[in-house]
DRENTORKOL-3810 file (N, C-alpha, C; in nm, 4 decimals):
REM DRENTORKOL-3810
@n.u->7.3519; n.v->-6.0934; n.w->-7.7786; ca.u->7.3142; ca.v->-6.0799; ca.w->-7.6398; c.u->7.2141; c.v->-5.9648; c.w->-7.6306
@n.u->7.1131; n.v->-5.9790; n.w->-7.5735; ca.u->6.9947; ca.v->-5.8954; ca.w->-7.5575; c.u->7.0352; c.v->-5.8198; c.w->-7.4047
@n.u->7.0218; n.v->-5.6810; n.w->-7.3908; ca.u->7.0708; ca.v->-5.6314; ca.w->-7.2495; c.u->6.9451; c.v->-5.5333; c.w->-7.2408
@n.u->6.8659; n.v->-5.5332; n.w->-7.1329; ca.u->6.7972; ca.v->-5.4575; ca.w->-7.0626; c.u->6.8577; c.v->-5.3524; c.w->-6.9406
@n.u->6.8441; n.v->-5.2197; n.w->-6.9849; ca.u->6.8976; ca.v->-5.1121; ca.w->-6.8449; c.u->6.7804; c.v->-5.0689; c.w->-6.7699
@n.u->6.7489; n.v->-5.0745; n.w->-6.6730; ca.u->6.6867; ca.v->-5.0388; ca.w->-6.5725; c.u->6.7179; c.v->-4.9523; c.w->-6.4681
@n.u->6.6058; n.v->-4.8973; n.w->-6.3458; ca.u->6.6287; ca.v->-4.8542; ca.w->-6.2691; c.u->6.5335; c.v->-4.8254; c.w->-6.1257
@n.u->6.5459; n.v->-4.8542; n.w->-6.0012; ca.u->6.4905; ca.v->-4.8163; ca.w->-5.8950; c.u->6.5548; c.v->-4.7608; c.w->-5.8238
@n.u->6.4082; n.v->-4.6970; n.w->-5.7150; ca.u->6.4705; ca.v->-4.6357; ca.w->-5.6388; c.u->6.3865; c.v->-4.6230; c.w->-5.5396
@n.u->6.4332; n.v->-4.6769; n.w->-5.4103; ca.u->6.4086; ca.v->-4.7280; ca.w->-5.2895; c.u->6.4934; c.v->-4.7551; c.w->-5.1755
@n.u->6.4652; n.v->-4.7841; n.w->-5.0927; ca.u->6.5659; ca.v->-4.7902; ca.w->-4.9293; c.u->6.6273; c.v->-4.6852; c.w->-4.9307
@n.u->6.6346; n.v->-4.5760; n.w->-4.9937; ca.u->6.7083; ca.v->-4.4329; ca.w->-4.9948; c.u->6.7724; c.v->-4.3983; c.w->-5.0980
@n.u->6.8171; n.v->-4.5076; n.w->-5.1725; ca.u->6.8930; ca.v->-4.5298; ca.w->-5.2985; c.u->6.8456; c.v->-4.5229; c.w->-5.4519
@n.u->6.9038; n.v->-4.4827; n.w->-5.5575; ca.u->6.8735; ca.v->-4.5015; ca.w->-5.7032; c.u->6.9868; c.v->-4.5817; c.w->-5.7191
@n.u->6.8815; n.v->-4.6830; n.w->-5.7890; ca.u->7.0051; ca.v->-4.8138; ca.w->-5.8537; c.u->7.0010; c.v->-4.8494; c.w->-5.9633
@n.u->7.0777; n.v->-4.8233; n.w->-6.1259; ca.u->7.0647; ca.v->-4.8081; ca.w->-6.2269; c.u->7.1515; c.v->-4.9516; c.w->-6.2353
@n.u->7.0326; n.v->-5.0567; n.w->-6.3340; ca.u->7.1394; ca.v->-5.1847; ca.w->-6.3623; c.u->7.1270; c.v->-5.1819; c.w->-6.5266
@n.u->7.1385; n.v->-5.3208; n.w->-6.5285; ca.u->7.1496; ca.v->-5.4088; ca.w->-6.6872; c.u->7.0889; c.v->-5.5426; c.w->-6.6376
@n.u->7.0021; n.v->-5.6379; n.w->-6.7351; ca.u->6.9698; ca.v->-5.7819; ca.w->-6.7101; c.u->7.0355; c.v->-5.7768; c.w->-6.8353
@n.u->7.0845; n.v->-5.8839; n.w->-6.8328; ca.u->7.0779; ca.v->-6.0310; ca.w->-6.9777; c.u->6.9941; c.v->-6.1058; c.w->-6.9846
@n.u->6.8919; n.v->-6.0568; n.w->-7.0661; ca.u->6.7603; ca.v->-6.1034; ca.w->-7.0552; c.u->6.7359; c.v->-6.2575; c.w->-7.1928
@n.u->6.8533; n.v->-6.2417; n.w->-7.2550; ca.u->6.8197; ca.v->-6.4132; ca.w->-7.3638; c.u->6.8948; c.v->-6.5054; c.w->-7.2739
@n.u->6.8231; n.v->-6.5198; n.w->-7.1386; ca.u->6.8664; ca.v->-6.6448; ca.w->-7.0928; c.u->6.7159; c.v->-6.6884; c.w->-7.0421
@n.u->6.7469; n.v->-6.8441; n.w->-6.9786; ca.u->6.6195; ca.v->-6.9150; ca.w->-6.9174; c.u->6.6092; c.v->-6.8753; c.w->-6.8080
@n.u->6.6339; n.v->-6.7558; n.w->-6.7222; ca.u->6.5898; ca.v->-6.6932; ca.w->-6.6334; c.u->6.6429; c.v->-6.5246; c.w->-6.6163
@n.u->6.5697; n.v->-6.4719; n.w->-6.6954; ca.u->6.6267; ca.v->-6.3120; ca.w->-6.7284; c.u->6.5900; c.v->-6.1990; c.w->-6.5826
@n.u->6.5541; n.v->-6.2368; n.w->-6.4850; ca.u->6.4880; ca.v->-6.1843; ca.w->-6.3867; c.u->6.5902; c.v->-6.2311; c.w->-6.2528
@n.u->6.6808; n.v->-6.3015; n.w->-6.2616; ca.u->6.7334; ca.v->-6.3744; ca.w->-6.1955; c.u->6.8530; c.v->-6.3302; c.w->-6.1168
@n.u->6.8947; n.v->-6.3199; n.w->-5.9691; ca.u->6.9692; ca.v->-6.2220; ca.w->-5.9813; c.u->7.1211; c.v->-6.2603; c.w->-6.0643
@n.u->7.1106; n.v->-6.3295; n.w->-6.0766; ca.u->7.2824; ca.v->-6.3852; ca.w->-6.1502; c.u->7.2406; c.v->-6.3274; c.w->-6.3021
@n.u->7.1429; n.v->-6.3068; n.w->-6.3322; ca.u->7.1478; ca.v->-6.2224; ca.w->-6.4712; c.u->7.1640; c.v->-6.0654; c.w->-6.4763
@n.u->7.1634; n.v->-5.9990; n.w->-6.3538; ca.u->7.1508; ca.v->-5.8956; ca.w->-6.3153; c.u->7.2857; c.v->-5.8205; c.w->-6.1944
@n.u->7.2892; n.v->-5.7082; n.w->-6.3265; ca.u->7.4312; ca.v->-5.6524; ca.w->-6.2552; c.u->7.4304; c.v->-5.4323; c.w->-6.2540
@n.u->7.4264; n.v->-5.4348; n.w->-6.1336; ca.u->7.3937; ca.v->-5.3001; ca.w->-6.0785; c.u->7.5413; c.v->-5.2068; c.w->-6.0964
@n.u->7.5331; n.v->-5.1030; n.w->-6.2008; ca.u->7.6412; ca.v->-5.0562; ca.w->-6.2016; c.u->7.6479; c.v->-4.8912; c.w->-6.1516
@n.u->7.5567; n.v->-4.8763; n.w->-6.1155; ca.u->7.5419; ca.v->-4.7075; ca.w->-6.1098; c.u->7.4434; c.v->-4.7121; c.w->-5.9491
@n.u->7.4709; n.v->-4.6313; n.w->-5.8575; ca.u->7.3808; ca.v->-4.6386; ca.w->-5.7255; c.u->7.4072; c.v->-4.5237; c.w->-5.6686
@n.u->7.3001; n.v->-4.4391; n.w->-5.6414; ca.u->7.3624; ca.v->-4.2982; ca.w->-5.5430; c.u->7.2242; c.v->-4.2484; c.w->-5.4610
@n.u->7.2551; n.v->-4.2209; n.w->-5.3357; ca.u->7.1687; ca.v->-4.1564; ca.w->-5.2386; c.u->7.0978; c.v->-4.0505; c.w->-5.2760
@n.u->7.0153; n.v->-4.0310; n.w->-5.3489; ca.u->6.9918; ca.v->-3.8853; ca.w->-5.3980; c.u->6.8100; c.v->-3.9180; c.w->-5.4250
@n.u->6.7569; n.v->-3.8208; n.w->-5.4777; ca.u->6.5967; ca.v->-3.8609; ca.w->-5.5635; c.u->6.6514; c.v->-3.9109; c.w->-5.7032
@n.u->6.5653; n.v->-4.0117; n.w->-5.7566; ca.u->6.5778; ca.v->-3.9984; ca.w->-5.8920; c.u->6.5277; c.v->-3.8622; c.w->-6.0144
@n.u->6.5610; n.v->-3.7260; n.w->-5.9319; ca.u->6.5203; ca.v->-3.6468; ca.w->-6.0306; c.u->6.6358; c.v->-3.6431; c.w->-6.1832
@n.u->6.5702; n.v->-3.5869; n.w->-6.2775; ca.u->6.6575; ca.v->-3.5739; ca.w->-6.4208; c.u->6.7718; c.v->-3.5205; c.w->-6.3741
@n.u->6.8189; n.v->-3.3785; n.w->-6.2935; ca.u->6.9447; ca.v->-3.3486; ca.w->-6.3033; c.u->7.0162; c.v->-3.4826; c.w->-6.1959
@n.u->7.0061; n.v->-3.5367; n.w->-6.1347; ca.u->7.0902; ca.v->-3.6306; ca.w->-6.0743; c.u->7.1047; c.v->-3.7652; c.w->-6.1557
@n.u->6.9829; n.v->-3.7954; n.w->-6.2374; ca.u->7.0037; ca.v->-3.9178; ca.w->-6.3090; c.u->7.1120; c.v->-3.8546; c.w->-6.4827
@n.u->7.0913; n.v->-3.7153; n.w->-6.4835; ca.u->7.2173; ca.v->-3.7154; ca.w->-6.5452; c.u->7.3350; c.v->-3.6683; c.w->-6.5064
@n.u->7.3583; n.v->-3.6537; n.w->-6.3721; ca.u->7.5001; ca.v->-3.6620; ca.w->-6.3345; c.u->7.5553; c.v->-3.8074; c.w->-6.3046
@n.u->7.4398; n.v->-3.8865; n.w->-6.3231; ca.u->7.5009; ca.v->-4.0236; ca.w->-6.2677; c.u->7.5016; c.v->-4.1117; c.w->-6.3574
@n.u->7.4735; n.v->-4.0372; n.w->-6.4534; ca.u->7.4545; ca.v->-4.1838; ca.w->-6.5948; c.u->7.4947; c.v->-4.1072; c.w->-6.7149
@n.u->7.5187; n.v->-3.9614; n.w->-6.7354; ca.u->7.5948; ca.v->-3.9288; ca.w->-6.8765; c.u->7.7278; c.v->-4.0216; c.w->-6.9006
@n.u->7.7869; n.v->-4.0576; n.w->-6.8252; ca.u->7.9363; ca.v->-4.1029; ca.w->-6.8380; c.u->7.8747; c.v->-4.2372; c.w->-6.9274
@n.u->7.8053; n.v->-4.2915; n.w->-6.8823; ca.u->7.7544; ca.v->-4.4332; ca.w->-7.0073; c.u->7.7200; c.v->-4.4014; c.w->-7.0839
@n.u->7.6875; n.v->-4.2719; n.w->-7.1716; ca.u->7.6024; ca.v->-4.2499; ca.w->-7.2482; c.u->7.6194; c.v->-4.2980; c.w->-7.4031
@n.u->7.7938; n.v->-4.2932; n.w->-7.4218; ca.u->7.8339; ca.v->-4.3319; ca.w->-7.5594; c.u->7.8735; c.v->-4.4921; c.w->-7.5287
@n.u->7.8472; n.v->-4.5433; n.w->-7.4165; ca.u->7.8365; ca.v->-4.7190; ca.w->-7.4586; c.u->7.7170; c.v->-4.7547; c.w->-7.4693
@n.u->7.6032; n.v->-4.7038; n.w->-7.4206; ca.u->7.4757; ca.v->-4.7165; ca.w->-7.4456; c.u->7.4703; c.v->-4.7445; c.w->-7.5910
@n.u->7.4849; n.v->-4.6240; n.w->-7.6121; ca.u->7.4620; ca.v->-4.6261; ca.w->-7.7965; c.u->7.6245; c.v->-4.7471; c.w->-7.8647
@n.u->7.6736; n.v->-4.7529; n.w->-7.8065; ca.u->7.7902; ca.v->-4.8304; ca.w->-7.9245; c.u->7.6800; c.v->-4.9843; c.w->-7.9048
@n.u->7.6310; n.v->-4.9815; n.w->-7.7311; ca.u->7.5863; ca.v->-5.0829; ca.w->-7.7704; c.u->7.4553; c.v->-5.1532; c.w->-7.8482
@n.u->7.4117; n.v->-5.0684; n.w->-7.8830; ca.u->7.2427; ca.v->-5.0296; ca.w->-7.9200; c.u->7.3043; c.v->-5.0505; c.w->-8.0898
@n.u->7.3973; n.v->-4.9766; n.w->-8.1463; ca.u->7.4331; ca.v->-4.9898; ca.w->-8.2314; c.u->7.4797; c.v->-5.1222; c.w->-8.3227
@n.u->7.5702; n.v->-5.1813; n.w->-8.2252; ca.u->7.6185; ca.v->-5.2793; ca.w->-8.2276; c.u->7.5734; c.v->-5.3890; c.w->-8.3292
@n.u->7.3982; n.v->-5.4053; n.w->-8.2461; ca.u->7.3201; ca.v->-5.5311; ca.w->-8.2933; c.u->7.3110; c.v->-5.5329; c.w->-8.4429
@n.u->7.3545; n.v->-5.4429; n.w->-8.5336; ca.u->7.3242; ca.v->-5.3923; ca.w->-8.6844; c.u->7.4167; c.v->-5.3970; c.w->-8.7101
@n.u->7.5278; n.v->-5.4442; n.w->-8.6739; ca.u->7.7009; ca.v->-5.4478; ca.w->-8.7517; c.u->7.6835; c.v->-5.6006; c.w->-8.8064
END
């Protein structure tokens, strides 16, 4: 499974997702799932209070693809 993490930030919000992008529509919202969202700027200290906690599945999953 191929996973893309992303992020915007707009309508007031930062919204940090994931696509599953090895499908026939990787853009789609049913491929796309928003797990992280907070009212703030996207500056560095807020995008790492809001996303260190993923930081070691990131990598297990990054890792993964090489097992």
């Amino acid at each position: 499974m191929w996973i893309k993490l992303g992020g915007d930030k707009g309508g007031g919000a930062f919204k940090m997702n994931f696509q599953i992008v090895n499908t026939s529509c990787p853009n789609s919202i049913y491929s796309t799932c928003v797990f992280a969202c907070f009212e703030a700027q996207d500056t560095i200290a807020n995008l790492h209070i809001a996303l260190d906690r993923f930081k070691e599945e990131v990598v297990t999953l990054a890792v993964s693809q090489w097992k």
